[in-house]
PyMOL Python script that loads the backbone (N, CA, C, O; Angstrom):
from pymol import cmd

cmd.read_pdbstr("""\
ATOM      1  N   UNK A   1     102.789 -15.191 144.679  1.00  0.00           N
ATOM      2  CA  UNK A   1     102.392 -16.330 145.485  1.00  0.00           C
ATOM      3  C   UNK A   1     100.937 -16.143 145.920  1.00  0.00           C
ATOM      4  O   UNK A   1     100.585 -15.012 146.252  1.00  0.00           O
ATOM      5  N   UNK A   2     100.179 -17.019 145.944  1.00  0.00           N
ATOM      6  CA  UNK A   2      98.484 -17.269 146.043  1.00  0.00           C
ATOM      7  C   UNK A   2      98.302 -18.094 147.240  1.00  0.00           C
ATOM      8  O   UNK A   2      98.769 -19.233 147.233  1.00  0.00           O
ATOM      9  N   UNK A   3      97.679 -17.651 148.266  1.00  0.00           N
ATOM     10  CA  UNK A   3      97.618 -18.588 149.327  1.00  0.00           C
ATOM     11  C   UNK A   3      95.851 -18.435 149.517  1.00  0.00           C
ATOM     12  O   UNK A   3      95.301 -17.394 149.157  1.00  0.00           O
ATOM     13  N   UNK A   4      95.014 -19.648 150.147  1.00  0.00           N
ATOM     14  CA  UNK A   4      94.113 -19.744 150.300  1.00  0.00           C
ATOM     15  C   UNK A   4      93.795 -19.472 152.335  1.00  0.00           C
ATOM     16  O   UNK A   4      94.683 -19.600 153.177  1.00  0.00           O
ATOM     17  N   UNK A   5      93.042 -19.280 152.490  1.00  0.00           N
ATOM     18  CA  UNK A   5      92.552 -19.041 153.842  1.00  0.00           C
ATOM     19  C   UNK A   5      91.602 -19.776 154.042  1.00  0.00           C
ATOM     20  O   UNK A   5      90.953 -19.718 152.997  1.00  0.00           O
ATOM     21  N   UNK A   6      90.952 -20.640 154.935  1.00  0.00           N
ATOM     22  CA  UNK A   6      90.935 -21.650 155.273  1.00  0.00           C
ATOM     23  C   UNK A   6      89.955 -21.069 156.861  1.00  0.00           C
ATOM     24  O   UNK A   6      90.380 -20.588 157.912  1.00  0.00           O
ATOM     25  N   UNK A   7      88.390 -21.423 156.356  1.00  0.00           N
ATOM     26  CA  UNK A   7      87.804 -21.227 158.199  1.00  0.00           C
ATOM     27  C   UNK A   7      88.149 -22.161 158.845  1.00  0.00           C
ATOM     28  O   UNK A   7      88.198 -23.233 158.242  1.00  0.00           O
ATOM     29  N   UNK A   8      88.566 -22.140 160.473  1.00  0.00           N
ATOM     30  CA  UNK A   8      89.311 -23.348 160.594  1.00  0.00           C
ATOM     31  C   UNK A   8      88.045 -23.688 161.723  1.00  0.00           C
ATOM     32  O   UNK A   8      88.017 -24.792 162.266  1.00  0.00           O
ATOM     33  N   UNK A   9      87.382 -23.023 161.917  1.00  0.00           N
ATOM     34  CA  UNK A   9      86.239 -23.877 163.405  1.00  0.00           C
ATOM     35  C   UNK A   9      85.041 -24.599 162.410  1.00  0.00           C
ATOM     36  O   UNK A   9      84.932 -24.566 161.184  1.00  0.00           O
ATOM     37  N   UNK A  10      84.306 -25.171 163.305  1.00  0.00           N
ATOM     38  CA  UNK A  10      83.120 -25.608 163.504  1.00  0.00           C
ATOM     39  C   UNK A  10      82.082 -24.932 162.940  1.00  0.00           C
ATOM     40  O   UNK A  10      81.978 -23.765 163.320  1.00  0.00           O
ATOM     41  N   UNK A  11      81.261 -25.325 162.127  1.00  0.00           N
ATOM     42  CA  UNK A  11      80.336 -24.545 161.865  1.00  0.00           C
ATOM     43  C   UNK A  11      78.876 -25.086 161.349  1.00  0.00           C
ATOM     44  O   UNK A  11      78.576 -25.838 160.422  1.00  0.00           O
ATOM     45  N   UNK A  12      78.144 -24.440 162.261  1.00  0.00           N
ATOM     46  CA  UNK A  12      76.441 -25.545 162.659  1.00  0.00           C
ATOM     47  C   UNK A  12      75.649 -24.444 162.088  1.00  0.00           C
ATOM     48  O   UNK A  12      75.756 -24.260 160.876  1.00  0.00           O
ATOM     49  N   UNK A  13      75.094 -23.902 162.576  1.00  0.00           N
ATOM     50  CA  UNK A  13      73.502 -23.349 162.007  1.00  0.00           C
ATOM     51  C   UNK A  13      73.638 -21.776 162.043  1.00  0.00           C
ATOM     52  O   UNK A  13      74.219 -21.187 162.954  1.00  0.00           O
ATOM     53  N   UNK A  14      73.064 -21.176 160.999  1.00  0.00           N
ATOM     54  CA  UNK A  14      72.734 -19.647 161.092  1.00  0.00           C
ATOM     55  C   UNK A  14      72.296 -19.155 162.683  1.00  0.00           C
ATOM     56  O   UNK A  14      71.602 -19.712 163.534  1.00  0.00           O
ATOM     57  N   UNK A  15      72.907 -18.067 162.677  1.00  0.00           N
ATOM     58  CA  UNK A  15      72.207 -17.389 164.066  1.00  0.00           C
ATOM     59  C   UNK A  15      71.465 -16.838 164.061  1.00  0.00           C
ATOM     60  O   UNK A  15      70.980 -16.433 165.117  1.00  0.00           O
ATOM     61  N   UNK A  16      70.894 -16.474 162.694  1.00  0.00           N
ATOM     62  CA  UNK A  16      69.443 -15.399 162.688  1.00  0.00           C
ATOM     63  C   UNK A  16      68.233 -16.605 162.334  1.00  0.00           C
ATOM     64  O   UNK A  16      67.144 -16.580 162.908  1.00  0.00           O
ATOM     65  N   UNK A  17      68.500 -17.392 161.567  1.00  0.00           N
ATOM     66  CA  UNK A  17      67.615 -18.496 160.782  1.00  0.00           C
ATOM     67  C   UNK A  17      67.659 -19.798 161.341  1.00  0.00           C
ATOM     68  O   UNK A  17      66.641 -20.464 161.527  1.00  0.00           O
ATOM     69  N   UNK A  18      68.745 -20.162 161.600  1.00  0.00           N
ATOM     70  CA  UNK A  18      68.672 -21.778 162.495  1.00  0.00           C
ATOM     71  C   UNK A  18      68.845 -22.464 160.977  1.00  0.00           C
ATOM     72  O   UNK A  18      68.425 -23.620 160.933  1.00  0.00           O
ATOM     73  N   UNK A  19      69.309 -22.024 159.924  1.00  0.00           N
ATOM     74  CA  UNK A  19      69.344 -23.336 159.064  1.00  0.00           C
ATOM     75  C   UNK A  19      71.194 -23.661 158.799  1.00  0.00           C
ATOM     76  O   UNK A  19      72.273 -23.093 158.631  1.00  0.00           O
ATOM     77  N   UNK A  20      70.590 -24.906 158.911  1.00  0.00           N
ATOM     78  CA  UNK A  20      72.427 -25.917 158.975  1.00  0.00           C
ATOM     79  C   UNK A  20      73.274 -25.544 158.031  1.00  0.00           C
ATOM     80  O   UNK A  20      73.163 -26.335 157.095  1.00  0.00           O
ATOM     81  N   UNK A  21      74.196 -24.595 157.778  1.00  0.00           N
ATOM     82  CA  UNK A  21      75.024 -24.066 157.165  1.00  0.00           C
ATOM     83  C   UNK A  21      76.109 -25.487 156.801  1.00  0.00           C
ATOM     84  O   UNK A  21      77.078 -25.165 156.113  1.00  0.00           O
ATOM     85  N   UNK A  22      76.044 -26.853 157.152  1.00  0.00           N
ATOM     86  CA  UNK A  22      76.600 -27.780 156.253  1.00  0.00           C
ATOM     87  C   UNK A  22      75.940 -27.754 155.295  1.00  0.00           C
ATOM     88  O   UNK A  22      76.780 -27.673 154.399  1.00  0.00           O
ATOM     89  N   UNK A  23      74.678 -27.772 154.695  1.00  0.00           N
ATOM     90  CA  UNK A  23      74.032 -27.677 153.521  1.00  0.00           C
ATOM     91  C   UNK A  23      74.248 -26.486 152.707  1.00  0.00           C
ATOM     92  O   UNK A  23      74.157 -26.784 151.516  1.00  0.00           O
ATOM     93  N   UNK A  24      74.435 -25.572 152.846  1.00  0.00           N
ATOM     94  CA  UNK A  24      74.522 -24.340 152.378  1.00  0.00           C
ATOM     95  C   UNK A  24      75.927 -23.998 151.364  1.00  0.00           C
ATOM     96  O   UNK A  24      76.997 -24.574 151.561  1.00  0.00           O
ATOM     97  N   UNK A  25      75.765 -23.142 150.445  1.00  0.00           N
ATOM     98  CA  UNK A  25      77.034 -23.638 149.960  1.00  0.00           C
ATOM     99  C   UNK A  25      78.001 -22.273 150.053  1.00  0.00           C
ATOM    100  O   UNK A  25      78.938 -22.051 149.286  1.00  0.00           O
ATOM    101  N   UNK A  26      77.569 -21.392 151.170  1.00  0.00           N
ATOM    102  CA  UNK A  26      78.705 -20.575 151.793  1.00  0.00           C
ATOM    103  C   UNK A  26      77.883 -20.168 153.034  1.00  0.00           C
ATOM    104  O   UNK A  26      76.759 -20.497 153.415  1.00  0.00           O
ATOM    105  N   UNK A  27      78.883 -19.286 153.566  1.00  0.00           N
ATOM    106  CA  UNK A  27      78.139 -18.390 154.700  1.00  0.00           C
ATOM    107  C   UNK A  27      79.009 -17.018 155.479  1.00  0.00           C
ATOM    108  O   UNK A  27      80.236 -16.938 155.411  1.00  0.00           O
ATOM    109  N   UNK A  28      78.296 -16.160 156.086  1.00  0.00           N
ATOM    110  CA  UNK A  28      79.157 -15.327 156.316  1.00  0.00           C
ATOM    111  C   UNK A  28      79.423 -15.282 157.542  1.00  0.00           C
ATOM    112  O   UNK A  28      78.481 -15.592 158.272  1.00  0.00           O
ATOM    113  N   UNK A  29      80.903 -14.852 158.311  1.00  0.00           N
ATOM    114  CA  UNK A  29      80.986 -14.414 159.177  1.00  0.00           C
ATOM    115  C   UNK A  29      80.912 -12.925 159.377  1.00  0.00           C
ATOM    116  O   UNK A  29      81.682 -12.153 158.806  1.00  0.00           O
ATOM    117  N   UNK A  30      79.751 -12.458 160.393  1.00  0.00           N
ATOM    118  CA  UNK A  30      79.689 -11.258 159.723  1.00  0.00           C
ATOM    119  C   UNK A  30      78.638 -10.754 161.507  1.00  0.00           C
ATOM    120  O   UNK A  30      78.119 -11.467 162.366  1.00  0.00           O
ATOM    121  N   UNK A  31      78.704  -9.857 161.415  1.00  0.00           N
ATOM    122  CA  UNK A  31      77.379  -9.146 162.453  1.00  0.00           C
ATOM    123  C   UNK A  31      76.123  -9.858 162.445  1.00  0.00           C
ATOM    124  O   UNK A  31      75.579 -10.218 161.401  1.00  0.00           O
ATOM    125  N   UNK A  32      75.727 -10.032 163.426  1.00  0.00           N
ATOM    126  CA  UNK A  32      74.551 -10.326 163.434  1.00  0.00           C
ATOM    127  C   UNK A  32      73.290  -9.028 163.524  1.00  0.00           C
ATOM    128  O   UNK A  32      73.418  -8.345 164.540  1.00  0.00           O
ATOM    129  N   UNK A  33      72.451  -8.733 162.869  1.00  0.00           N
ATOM    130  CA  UNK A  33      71.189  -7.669 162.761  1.00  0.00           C
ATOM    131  C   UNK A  33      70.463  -7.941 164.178  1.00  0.00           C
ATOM    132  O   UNK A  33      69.938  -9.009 164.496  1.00  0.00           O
ATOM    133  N   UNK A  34      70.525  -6.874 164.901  1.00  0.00           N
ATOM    134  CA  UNK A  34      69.821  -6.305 166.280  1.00  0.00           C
ATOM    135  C   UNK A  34      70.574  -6.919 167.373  1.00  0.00           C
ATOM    136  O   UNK A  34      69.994  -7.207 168.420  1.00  0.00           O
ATOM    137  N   UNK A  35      71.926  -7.160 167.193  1.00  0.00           N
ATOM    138  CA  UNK A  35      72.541  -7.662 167.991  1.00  0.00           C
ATOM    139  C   UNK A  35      73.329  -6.500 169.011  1.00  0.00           C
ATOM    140  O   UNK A  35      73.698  -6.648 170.176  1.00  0.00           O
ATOM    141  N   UNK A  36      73.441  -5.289 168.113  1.00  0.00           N
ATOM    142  CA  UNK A  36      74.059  -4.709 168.477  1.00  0.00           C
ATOM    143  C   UNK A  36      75.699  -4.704 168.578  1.00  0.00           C
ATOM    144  O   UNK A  36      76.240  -3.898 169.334  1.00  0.00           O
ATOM    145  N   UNK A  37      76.271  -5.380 168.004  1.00  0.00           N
ATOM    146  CA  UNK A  37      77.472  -5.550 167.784  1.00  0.00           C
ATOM    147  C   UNK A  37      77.961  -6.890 167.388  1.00  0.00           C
ATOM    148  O   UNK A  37      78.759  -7.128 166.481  1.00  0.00           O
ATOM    149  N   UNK A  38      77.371  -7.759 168.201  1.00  0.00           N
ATOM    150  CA  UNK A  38      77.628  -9.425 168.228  1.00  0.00           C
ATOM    151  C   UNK A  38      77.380  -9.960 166.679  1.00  0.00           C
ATOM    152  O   UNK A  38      76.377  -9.851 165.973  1.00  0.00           O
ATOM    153  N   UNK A  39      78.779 -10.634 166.388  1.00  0.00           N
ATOM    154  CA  UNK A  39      79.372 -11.522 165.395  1.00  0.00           C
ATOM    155  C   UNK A  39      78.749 -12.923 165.924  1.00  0.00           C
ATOM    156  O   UNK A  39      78.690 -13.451 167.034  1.00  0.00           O
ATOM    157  N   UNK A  40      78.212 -13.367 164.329  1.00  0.00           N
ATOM    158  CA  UNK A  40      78.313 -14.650 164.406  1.00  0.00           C
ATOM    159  C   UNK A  40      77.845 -15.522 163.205  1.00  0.00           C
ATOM    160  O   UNK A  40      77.729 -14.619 162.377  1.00  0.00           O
ATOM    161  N   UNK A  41      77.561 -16.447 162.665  1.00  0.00           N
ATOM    162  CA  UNK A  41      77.705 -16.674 161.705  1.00  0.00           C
ATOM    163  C   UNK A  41      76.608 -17.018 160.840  1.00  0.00           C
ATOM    164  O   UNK A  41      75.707 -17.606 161.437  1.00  0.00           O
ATOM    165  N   UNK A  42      76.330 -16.746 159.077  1.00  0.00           N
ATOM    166  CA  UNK A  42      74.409 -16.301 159.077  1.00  0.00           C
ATOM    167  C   UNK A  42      75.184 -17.103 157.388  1.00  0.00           C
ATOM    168  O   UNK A  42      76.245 -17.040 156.766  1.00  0.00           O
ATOM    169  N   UNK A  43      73.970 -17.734 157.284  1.00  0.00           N
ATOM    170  CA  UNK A  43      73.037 -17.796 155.740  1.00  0.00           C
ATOM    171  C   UNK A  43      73.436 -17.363 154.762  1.00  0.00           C
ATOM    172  O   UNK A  43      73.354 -16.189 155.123  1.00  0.00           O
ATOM    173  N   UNK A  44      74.106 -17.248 153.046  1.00  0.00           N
ATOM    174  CA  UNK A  44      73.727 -15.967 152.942  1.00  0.00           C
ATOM    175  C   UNK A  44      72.469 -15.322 152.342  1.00  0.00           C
ATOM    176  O   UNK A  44      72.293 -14.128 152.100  1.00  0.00           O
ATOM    177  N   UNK A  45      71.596 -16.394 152.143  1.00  0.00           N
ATOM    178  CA  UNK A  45      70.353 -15.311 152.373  1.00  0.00           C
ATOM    179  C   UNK A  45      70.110 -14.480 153.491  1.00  0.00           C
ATOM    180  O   UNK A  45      69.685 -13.365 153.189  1.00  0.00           O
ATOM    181  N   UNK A  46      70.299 -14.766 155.020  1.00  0.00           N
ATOM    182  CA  UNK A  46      70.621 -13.793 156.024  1.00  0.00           C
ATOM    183  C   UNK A  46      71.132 -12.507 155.852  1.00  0.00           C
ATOM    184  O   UNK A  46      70.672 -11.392 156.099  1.00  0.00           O
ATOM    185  N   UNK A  47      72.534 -13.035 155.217  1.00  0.00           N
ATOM    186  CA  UNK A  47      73.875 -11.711 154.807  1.00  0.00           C
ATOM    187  C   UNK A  47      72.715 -11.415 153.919  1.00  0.00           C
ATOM    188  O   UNK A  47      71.724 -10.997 154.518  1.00  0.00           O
ATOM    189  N   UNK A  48      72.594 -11.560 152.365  1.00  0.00           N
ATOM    190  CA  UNK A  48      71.376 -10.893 151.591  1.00  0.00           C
ATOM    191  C   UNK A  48      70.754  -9.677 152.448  1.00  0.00           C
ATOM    192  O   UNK A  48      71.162  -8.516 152.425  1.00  0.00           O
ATOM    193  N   UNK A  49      69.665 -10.190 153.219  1.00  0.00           N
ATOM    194  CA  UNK A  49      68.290  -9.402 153.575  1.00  0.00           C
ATOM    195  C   UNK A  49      69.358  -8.450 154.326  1.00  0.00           C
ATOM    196  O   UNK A  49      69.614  -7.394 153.749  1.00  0.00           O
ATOM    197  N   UNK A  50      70.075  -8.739 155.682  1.00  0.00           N
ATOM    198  CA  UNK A  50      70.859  -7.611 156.570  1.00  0.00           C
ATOM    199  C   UNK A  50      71.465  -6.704 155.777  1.00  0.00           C
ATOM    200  O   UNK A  50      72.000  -5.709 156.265  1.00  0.00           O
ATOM    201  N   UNK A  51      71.451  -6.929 154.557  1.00  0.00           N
ATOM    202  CA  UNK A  51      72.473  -6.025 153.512  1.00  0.00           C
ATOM    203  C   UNK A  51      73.674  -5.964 154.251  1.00  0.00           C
ATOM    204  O   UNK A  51      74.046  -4.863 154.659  1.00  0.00           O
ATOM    205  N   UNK A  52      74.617  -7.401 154.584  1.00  0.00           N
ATOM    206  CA  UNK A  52      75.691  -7.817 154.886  1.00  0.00           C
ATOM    207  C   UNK A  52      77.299  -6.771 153.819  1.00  0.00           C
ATOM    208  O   UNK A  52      77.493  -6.973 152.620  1.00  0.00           O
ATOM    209  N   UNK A  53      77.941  -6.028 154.453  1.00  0.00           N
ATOM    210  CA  UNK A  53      79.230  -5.695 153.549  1.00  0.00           C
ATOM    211  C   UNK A  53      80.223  -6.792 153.852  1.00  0.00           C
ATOM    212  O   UNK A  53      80.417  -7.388 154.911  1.00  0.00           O
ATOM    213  N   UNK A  54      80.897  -6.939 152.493  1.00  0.00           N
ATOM    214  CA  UNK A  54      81.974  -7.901 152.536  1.00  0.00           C
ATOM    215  C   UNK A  54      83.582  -6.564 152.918  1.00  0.00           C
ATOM    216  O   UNK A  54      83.373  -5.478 152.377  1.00  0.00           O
ATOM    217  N   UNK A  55      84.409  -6.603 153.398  1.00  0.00           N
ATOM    218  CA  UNK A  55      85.499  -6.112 153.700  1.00  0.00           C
ATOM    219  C   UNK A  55      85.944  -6.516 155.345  1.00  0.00           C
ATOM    220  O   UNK A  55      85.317  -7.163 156.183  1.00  0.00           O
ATOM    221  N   UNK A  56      87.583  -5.705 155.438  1.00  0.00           N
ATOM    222  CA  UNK A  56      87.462  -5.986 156.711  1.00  0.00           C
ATOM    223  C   UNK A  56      87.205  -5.178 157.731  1.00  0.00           C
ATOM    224  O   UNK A  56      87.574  -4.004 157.753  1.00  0.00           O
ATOM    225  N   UNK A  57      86.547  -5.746 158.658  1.00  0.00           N
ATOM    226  CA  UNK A  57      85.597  -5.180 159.610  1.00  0.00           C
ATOM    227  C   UNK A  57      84.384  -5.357 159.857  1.00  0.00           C
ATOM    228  O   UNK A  57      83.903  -5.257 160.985  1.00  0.00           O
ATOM    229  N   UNK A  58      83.663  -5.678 158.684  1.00  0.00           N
ATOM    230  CA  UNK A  58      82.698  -5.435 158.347  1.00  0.00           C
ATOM    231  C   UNK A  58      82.149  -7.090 157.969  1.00  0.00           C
ATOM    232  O   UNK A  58      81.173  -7.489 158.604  1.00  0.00           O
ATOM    233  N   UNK A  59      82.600  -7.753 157.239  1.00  0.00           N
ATOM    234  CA  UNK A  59      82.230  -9.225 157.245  1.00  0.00           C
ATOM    235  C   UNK A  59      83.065  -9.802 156.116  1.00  0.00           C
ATOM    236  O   UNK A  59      83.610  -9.267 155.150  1.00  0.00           O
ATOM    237  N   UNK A  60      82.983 -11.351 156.633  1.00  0.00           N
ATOM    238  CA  UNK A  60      84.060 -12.043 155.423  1.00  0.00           C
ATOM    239  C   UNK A  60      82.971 -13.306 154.920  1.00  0.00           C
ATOM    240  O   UNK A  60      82.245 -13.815 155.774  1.00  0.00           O
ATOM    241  N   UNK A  61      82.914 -13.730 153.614  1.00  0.00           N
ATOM    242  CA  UNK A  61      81.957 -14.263 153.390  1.00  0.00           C
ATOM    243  C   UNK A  61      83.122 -15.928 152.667  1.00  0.00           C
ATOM    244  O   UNK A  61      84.039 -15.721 151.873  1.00  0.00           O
ATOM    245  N   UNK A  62      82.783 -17.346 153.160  1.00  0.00           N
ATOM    246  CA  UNK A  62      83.291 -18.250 152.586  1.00  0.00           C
ATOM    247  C   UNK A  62      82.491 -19.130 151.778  1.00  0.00           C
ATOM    248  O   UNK A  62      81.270 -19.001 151.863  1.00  0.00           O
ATOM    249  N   UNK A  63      82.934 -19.941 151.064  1.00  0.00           N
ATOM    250  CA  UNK A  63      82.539 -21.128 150.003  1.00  0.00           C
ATOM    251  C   UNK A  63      82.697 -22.419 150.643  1.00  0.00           C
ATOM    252  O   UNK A  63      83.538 -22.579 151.527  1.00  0.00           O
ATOM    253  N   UNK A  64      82.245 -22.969 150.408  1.00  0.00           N
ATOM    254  CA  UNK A  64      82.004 -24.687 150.807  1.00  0.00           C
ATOM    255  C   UNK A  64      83.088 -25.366 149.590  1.00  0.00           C
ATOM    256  O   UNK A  64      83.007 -25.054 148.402  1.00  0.00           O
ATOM    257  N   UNK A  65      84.068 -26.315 150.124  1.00  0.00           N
ATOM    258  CA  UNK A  65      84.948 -26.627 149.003  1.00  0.00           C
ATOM    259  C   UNK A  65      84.551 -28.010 148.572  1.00  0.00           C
ATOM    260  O   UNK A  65      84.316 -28.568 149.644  1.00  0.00           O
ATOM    261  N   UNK A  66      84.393 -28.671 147.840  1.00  0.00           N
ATOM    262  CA  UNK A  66      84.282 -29.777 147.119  1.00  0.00           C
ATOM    263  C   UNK A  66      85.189 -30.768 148.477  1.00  0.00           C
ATOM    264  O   UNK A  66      86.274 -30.432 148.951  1.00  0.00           O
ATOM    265  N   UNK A  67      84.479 -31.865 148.831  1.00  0.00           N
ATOM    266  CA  UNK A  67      85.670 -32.713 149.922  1.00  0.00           C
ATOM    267  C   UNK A  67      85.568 -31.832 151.036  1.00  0.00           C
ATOM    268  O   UNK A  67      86.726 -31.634 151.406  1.00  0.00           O
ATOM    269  N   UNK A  68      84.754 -31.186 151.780  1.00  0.00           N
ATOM    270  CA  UNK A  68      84.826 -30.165 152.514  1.00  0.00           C
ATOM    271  C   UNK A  68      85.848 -28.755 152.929  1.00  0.00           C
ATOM    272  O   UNK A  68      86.795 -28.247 152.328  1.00  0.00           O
ATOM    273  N   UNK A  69      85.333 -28.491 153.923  1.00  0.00           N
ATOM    274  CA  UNK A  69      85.867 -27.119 153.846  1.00  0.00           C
ATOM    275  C   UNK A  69      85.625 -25.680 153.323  1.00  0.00           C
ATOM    276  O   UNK A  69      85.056 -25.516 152.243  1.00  0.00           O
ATOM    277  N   UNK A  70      86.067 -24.594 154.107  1.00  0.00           N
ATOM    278  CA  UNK A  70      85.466 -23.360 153.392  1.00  0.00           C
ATOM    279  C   UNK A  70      86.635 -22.505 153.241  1.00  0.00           C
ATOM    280  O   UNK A  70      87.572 -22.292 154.011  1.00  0.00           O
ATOM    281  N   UNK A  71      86.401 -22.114 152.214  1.00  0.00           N
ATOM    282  CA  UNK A  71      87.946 -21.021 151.729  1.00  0.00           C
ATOM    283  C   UNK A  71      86.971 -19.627 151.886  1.00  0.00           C
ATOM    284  O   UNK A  71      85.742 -19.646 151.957  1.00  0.00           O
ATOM    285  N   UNK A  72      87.645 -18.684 151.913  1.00  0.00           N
ATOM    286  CA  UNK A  72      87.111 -17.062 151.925  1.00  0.00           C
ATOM    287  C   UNK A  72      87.355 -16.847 150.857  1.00  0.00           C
ATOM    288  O   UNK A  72      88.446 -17.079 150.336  1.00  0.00           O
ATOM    289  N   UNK A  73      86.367 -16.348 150.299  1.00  0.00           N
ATOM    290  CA  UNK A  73      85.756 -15.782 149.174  1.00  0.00           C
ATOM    291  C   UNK A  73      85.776 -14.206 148.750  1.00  0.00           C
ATOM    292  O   UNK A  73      86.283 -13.730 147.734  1.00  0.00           O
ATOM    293  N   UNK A  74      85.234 -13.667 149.579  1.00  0.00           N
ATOM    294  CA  UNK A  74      85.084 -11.902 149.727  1.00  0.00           C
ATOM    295  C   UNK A  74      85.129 -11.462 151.342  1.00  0.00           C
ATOM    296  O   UNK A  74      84.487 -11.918 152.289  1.00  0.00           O
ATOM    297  N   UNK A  75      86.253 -10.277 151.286  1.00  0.00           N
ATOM    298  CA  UNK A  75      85.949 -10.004 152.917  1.00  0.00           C
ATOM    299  C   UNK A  75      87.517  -9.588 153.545  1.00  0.00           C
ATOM    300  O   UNK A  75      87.723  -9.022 154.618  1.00  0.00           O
ATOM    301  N   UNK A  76      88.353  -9.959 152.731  1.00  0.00           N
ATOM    302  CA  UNK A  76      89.600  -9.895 153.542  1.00  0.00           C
ATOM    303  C   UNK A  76      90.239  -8.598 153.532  1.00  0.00           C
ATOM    304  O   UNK A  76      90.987  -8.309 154.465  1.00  0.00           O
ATOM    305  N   UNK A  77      90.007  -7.672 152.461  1.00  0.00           N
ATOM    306  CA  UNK A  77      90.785  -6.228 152.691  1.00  0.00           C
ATOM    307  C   UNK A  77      89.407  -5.942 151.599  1.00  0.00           C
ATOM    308  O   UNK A  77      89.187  -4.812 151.164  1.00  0.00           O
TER     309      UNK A  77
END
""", "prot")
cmd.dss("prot")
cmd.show_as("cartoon", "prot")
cmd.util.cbc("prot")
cmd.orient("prot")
């Protein structure tokens, strides 16, 4: 059995970059760089440059679905 996961909030602009992650055609939830701990949600050119890891703990990265929506991609175990 194959089940999809599904981000279920809101989701507006990179926290490192400010660019509108509706345009974008994924993004990660993941650490933010010099935050010191604080999660929140980036680019992935952001994830790129931070040298973002996909697993868990560490960050989960989703896709933009055709008709909206974002499924997870890399990140879950």
């Amino acid at each position: 059995m194959t089940f999809a996961i599904e981000w279920a909030g809101p989701v507006s602009a990179c926290d490192v970059c400010q660019r509108p992650l509706a345009d974008e055609p994924g993004f990660g939830d993941a650490e933010v760089p010099g935050t010191g701990g604080s999660w929140g949600l980036l680019c992935l050119a952001c994830c790129a440059a931070a040298g973002v890891r996909w697993g868990w703990g560490a960050g989960q990265q989703y896709e933009r679905q055709e008709g909206g929506g974002w499924t997870l991609r890399r990140g879950l175990c």
